[in-house]
C-alpha positions in Angstrom: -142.2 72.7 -184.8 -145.1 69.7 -184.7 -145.4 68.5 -181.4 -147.4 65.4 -179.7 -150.0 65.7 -177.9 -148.3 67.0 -174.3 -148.9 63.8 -172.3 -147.2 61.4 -175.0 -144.1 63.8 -175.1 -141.0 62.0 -174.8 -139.1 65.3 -173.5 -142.6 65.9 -171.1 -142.4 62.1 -170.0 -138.8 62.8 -168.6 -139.9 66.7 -166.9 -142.6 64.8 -165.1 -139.9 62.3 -163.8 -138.5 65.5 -162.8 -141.1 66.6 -161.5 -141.9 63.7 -159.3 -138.6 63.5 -157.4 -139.3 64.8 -153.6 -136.6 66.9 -152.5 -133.9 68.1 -154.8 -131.7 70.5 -153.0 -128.6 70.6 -153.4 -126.6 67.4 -152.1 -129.4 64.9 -152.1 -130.3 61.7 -153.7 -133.0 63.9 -155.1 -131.3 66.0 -156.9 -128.6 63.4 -157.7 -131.3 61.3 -159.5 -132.6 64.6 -161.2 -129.3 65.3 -162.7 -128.8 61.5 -164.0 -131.9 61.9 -165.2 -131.4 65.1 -167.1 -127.6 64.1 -168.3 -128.7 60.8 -170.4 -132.2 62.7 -171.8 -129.6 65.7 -173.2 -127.0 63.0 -174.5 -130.3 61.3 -176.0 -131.9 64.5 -177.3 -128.6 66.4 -178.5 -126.0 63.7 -179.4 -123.3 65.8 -177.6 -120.7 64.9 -175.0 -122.3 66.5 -171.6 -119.7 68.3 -169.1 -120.1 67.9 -165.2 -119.1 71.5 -163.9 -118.7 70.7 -160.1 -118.3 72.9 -157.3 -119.0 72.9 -152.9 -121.7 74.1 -151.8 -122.5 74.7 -148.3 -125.9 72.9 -147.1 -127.9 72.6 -143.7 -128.8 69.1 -142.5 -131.9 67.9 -140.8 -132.8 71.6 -140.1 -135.9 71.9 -137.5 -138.0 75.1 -136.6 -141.6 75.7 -134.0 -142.5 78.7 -132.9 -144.8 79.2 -129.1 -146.7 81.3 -128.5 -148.5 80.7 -124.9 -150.6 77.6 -125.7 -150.2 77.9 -129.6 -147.6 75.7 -131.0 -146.3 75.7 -134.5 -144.5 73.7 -137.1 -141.9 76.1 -139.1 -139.4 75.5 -141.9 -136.2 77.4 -141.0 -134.8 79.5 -143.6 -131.3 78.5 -145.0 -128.2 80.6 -143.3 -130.1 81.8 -140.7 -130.1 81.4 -136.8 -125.7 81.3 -137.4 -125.3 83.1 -134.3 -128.4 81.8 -131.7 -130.6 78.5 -132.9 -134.0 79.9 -130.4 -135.1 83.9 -129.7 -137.6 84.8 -127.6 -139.5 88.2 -126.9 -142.8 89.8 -127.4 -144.1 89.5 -131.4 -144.6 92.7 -133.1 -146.6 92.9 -136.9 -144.2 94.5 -139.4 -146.7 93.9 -142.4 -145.2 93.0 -145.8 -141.6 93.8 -144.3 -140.8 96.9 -146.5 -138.0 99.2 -144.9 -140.8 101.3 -143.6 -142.7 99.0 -142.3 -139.8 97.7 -140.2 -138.6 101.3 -138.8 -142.4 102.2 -138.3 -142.8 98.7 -135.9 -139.5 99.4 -133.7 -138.6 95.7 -134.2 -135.3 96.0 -131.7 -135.6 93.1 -129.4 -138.9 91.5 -131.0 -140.0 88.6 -132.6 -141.0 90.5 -135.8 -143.9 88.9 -138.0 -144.2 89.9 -141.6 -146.1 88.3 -144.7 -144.5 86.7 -147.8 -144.6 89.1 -150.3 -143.1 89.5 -154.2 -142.0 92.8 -153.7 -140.2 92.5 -150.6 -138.3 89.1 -150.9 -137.8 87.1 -148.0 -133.4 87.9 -148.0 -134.3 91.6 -147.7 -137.1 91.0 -144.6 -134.3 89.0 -143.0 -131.6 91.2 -143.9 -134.2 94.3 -142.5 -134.5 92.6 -139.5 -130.9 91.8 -138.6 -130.2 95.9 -139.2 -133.4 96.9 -137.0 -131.9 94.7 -134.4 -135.3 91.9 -134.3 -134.5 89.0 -132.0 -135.9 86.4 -134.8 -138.6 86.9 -137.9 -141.0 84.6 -138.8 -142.6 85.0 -142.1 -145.8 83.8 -142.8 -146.5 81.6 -146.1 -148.8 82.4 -148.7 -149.8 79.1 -148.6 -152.1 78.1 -146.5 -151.8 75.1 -145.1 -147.7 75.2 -145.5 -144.5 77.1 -144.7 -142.4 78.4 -147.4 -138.8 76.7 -147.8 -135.6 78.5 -148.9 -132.8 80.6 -148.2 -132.9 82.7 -145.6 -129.2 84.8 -146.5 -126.5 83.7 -148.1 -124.0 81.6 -147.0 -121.3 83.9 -147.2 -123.4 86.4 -145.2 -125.6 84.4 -142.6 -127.7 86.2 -140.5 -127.6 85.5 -136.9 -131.0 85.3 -135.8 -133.4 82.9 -136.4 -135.7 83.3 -139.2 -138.2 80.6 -140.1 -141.7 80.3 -142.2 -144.7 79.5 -141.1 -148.2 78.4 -142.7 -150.5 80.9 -143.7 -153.0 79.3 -141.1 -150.7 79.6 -138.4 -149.4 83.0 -139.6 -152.8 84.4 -139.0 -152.8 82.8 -135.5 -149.9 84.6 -134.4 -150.6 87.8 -136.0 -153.8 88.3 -134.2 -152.1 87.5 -131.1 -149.5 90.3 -131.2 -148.3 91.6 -128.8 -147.4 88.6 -127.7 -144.6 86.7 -125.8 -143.4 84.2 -127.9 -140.2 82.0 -129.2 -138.7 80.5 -132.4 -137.0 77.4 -131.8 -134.2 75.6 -134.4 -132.0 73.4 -134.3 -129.8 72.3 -137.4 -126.4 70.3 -138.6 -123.6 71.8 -141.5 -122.0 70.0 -143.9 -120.5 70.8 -147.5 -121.6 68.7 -150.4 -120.9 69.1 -154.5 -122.9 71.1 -156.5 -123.2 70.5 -159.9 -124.1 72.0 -163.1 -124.7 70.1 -166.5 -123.8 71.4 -169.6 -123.9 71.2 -173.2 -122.9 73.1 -176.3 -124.9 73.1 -179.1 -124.3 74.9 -182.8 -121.7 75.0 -185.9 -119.1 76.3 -182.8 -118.0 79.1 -184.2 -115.8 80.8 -181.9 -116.2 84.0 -183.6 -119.6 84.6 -182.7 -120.4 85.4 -179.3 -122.8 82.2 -178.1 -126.8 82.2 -176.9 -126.7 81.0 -173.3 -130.1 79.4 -171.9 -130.3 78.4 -168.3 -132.8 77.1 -166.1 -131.9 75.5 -162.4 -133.1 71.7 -161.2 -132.6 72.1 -158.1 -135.7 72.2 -155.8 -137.7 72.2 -152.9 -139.8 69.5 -152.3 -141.2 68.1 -155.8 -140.4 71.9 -157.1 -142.6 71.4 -160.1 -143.4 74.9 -160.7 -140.0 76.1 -159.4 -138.0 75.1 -161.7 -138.4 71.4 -162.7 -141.4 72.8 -165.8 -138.3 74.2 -167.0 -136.5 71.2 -168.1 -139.2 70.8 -171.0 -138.8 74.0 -172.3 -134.8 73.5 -172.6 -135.1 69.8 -174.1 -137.0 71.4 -176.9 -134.8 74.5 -177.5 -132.1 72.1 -177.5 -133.7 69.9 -180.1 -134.1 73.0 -182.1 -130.9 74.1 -181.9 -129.7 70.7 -183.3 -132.2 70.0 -186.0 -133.3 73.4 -187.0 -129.6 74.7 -188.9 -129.1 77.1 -186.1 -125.8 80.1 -187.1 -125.1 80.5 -183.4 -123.4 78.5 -181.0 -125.6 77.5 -178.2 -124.7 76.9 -174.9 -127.5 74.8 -172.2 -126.5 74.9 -168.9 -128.3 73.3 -166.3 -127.7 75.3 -162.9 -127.6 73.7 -159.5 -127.8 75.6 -156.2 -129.9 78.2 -157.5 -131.8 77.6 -153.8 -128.9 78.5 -151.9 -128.3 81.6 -153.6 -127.7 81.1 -157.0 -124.7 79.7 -156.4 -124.0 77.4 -159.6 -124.8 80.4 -162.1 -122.2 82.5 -159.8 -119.4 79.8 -160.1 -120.0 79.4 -163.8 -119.6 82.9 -164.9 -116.4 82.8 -162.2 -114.9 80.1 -163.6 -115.7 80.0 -167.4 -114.9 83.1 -170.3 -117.8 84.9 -170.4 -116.4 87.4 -173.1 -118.3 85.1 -176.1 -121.8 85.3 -174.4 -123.9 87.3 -176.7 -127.1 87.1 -174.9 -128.6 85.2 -171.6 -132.3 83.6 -171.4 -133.0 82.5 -168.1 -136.2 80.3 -167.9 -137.5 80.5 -164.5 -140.9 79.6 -163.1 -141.9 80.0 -167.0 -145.7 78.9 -166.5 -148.1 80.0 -163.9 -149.5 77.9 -161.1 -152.1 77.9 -158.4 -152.4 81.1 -157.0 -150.4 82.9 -159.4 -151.8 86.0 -161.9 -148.5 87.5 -162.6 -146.6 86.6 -165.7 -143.4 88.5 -166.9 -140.3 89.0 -168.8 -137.7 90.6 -167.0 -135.0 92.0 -169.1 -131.9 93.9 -168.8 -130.9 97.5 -170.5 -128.9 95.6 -173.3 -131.7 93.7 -174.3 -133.8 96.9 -175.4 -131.9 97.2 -178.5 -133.3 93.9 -179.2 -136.7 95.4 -179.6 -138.2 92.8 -181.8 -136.9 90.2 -179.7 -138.8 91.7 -176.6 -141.2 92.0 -179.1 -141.4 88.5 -179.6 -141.8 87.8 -176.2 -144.6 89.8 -175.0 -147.6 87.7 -176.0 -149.2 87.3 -173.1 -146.1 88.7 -170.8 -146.0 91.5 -168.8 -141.7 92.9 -170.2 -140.2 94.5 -166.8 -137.1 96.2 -167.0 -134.7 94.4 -164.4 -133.2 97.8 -163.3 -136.7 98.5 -161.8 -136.8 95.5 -160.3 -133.6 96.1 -158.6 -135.0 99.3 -157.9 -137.8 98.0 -156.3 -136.2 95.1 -154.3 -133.1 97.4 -153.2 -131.3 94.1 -154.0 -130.4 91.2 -156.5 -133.3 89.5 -158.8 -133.6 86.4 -156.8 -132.5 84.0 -159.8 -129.8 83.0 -162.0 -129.9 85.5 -164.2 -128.9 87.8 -161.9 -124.7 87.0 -162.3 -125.0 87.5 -166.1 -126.8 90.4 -165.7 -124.2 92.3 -163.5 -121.7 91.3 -165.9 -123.6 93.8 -168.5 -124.5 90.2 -170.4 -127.8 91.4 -172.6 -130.0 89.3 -170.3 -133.6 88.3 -169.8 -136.0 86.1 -167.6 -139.4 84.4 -167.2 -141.1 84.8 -164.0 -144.7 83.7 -162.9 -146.2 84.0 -159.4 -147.4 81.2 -157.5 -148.7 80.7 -153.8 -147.2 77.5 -154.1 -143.6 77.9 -154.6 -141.5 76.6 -151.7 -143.9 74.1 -150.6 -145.0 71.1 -150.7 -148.1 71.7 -152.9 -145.8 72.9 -155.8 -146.5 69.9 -157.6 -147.2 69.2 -161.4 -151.4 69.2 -161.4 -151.3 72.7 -160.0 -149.1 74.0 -163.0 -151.4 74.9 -166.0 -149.3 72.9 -168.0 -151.4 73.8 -171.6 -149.6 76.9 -171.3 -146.2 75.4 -171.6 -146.8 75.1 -175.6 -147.4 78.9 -176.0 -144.4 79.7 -173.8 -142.3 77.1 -175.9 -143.4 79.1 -179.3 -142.5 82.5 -178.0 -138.9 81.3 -176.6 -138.7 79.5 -180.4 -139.9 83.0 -181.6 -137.1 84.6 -179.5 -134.1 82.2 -180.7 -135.3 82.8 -184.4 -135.1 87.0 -184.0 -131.7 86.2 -182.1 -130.0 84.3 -185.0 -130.0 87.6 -187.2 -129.4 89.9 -183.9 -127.0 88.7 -181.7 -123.8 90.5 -182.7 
């Protein structure tokens, strides 16, 4: 595939439109102009009719969050489908470190404002969900970044926790923790309200409905400008769709853009609820494909179907650190924190991208702190993937 220099890319013009949308959650203009946006650049790019897959979603409005601590006051982002049952806590802060299970017995938490830090291998729904069993009065998290609090769900909303949990910055986080024990408070306040979700799709191939179909996804929906998490994304699908259209591809292809993923990856779990997944050969999930400021790690997460697929892993592992996603559910005691998590469960052969960031959530994930050069090598190994898949996929 010959390519133009990145910056005069048509599909890498429209990603940094993307990319330069503030706030696309679910529900606002945002992400309402992000999916216009993507909808006419697929028609463009594939020449196929685009379906609208729409479902409710349920959102928090003008959610607000400070946590005091004698004289210290600070800005917070609270978490989404938290504080259900009480909006403020109040009690003496306790240090629960990276908010492991251990951690959170060994700090007797009951009746405390428990403070833990962000961390990858304890993800911010199992510290909440830790400290609504240890019976903590609130949890605040503390950001990786430093001058901002990290955004995002807190629980889902079909299991909200009651107490409040927010984020804090890093510089903050490190005023509080050297505080404890402390007497301190989390104050929120927030509104409800139920808005449409929606997912954008399009089916690509010779649709032959003997075969079972190649499913890529990546989610648009963001925090802030989300450039890192997941708007990068929508370059690496333009050009696997434009290869799957021009290239002669065997397989049916199926795109789907996901919305919601933020709330709990709610549009990949409506999809897979709602649509015959019997067909669906194989799932690629592109998610956080690149690395970005503060970030090292960069993986492939794959499922136990996908290891008979050994020169497709193969493929992919220039570069990539391949995980298997059992461990990772191992690890986390829960789900994989992304779409590909519903295919997975339903024993789809599945894989994902994943690259750490200190950014993600905030409003620093922006476009020049993605090391965007590296989006070309990714693109070649996913085009490396699809090839191996065309003879494979069975």
């Amino acid at each position: 595939m010959t390519l133009p220099a990145i910056e005069d890319d048509v599909d890498f013009r429209v990603t940094r439109e993307i990319c330069a949308i503030a706030g696309r959650t679910t529900g606002t203009r945002g992400c309402a102009d992000a999916m216009d946006l993507i909808t006419r650049h697929v028609g463009r790019v594939t020449g196929r009719d685009v379906c609208i897959e729409s479902f409710p979603v349920d959102v928090y409005t003008a959610p607000e969050a400070a946590v005091t601590c004698g004289d210290l006051a600070c800005d917070a982002a609270l978490l989404e489908h938290t504080a259900a049952g009480q909006p403020r806590a109040a009690g003496r802060t306790v240090y629960a470190g990276k908010g492991s299970e251990a951690q959170f017995r060994q700090a007797e938490v009951a009746g405390k404002l428990a403070i833990v830090d962000s961390d990858l291998g304890n993800h911010r729904l199992l510290q909440v969900e830790r400290a609504v069993n240890r019976g903590a009065a609130g949890i605040i998290i503390i950001s990786r970044s430093r001058d901002f609090p990290q955004h995002g769900a807190g629980a889902t909303p079909g299991k909200p926790a009651p107490i409040p949990a927010v984020s804090v910055s890093g510089m903050d986080g490190k005023l509080l923790r050297n505080r404890v024990p402390a007497e301190a408070a989390i104050l929120t306040a927030h509104g409800r309200k139920t808005v449409q979700g929606r997912n954008i799709i399009v089916d690509c191939g010779p649709r032959n409905g003997n075969r079972p179909t190649v499913v890529v996804g990546a989610h648009y929906d963001a925090w802030h400008r989300g450039a890192q998490d997941n708007g990068i994304s929508a370059y690496l699908m333009f050009k696997l769709m434009r290869a799957a259209v021009t290239c002669g591809r065997r397989r049916d292809y199926r795109f789907i853009f996901f919305d919601a993923e933020e709330q709990g990856m709610l549009g990949s779990e409506y999809h897979v609820r709602q649509n015959d997944t019997g067909l669906y050969g194989w799932y690629l999930n592109i998610e956080m494909p690149v690395p970005a400021e503060g970030g090292r790690l960069r993986c492939i997460a794959y499922s136990r179907g996908m290891a008979r697929y050994f020169s497709v892993l193969h493929s992919l592992a220039h570069g990539y650190l391949p995980v298997r996603l059992e461990w990772i559910y191992g690890l986390k005691k829960s789900i994989f924190p992304s779409d590909v998590h519903h295919f997975h469960v339903l024993g789809i052969p599945s894989l994902t991208t994943f690259c750490s960031s200190a950014v993600q959530h905030t409003g620093n994930d922006t476009l020049d702190r993605i090391r965007t050069g590296r989006l070309r090598h990714v693109l070649r190994i996913l085009t490396r993937a699809m090839d191996k898949m065309e003879c494979l996929c069975s």
